[in-house]
C-alpha positions in Angstrom: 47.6 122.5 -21.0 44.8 119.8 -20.9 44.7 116.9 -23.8 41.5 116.3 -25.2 41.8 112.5 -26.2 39.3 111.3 -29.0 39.0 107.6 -29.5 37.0 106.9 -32.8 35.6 103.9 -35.1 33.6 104.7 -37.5 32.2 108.1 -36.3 31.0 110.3 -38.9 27.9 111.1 -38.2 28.9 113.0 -35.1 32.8 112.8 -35.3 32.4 117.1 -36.4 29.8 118.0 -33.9 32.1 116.5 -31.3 35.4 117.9 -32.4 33.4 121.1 -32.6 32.7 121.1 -29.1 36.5 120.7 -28.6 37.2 123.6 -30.4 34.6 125.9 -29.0 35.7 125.5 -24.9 36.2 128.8 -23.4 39.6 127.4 -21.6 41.6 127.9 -24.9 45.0 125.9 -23.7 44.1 122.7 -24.9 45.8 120.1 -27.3 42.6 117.5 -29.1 44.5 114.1 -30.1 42.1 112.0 -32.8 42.8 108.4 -32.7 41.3 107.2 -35.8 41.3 103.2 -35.3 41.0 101.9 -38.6 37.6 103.7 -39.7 35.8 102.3 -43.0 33.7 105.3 -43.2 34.3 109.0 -43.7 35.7 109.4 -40.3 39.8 109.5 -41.4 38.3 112.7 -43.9 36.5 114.1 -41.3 39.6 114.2 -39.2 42.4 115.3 -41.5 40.1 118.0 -42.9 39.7 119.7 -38.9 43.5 119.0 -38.7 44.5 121.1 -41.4 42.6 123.9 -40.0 43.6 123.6 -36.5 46.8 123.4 -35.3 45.2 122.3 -31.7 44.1 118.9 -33.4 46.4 115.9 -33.7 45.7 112.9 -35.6 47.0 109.2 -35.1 46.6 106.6 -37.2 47.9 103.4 -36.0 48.9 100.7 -38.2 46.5 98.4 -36.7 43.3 98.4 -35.7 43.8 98.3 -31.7 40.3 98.4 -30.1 39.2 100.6 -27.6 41.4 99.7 -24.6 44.8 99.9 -26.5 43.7 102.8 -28.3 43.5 104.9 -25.4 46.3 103.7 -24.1 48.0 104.9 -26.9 46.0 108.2 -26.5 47.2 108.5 -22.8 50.8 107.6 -24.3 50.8 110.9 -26.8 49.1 113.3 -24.7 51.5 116.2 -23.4 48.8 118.0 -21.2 48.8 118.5 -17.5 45.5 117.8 -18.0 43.3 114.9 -19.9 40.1 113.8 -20.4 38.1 112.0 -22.7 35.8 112.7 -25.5 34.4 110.0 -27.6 33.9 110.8 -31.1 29.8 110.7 -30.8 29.8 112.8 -27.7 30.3 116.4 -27.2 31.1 119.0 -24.7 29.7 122.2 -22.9 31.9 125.2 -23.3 32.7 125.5 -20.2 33.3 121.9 -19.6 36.9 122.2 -19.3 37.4 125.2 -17.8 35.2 124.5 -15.0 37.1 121.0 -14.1 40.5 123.1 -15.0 39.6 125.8 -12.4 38.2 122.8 -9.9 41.9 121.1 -10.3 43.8 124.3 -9.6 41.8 125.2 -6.6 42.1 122.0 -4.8 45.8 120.4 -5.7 44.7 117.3 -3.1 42.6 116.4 -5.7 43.1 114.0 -9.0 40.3 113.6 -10.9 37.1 115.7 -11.1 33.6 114.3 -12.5 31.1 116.7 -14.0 26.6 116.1 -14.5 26.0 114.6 -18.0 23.4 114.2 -20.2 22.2 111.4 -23.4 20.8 111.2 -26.6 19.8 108.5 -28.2 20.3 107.7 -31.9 15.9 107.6 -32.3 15.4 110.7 -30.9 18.7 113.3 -31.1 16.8 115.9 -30.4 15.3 114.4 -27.3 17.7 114.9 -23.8 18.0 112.5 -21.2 18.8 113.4 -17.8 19.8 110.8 -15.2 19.2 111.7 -11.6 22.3 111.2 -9.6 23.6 111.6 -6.3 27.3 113.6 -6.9 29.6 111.9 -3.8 32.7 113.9 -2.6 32.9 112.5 0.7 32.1 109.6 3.7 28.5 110.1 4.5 30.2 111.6 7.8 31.9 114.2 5.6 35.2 113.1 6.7 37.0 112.0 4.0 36.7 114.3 0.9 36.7 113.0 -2.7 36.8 109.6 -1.8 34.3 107.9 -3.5 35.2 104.2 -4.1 32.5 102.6 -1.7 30.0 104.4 -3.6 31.5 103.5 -6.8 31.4 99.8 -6.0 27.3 100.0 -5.4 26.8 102.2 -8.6 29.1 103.7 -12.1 28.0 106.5 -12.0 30.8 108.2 -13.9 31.4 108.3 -17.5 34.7 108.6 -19.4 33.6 111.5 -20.9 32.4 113.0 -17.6 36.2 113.7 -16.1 39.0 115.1 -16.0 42.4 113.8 -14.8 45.9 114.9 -13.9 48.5 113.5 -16.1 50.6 112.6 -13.0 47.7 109.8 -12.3 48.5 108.4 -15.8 52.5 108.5 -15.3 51.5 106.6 -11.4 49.5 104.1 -12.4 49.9 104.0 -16.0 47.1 103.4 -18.5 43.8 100.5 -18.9 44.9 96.9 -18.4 43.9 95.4 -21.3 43.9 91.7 -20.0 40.8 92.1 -18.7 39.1 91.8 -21.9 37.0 94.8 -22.6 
C-alpha cells in the first residue's frame, strides 16, 4: 500500500483538484491522509465532504495548529503504507505518478526513494505550464555508484517534496523532519 500524505492550510482553491488527482491514480492501493492544520477557510468542508465519499481518504485534525514540519511529522506518524509520498494540498498528480515510482521501488529493492520530472503553475497564469530543465542524477559521473546523489544535491535542490516517493522503512530508520531547525 503507499500513503498519500496531504499537508493543508488554508487550501481551497485547489485542495479538490489535488485530492482528485489522489483519487484518479491508476495504482488503486493507496490510503490519502488530509492533515487539515487549523484551516480558516473552506478547506476542513472540502475535506470531510471527499471523506465521506471515499473510504481511501483519512482526515486529521489536530488540536493545535502545528505548522508545516510537525504536521508532517504527524502525517509520517499515521501513515500505514509501505509506501509514502507527499502531496500538498495546491499541487496535483499525474495518473500514473504512483504507479510508476511503485513499479520503480519493486524492481530495484536497493533503492529508497525515487524522484520523478515536475512541472509549476503559478497563481497569475494557471493555465500557463512551467517546465524546469533539469539534469536527473542516479549515479557518480563515473557511473559507479548508483542512486547516490548527495554531492549533487549539495550544489542544487532539485527535488521537491511532491516529486518522491519513499519506503516507509526510511521513515521507521531515521524517523521524521527535525523541527529544531526552524523551518
Amino acid at each position: 500500500m503507499v500513503s498519500i500524505l496531504v499537508n493543508a492550510y488554508n487550501e481551497e482553491r485547489y485542495l479538490a483538484a489535488t485530492l482528485d488527482s489522489a483519487l484518479a491514480q491508476t495504482y488503486l492501493n493507496i490510503e490519502i491522509i488530509v492533515l487539515n492544520d487549523h484551516s480558516t477557510d473552506r478547506t476542513q468542508d472540502i475535506i470531510k465532504d471527499y471523506a465521506a465519499r471515499d473510504p481511501r481518504i483519512h482526515y486529521i485534525q489536530p488540536e493545535k495548529r502545528l505548522g508545516l514540519i510537525e504536521g508532517r511529522n504527524e502525517l509520517l506518524r499515521q501513515m500505514k503504507g509501505d509506501f509514502f509520498t507527499w502531496l500538498d494540498g495546491d499541487d496535483i498528480y499525474l495518473p500514473d505518478k504512483v504507479k510508476d515510482e511503485v513499479e520503480f521501488l519493486m524492481a530495484h529493492p536497493g533503492f529508497g526513494i525515487v524522484y520523478c520530472n515536475l512541472a509549476y503553475f503559478f497563481d497569475g497564469a494557471p493555465e500557463k505550464i512551467y517546465h524546469h530543465r533539469h539534469t536527473f542524477y542516479s549515479d557518480d559521473e563515473n557511473g559507479e555508484t548508483p542512486g547516490r546523489v548527495f554531492s549533487q544535491l549539495l550544489e542544487k535542490m532539485f527535488i521537491t517534496n511532491t516529486a518522491t516517493m519513499f519506503r516507509s522503512g526510511i521513515y521507521k530508520k531515521f524517523g521524521g523532519y527535525r523541527t529544531d531547525l526552524g523551518i
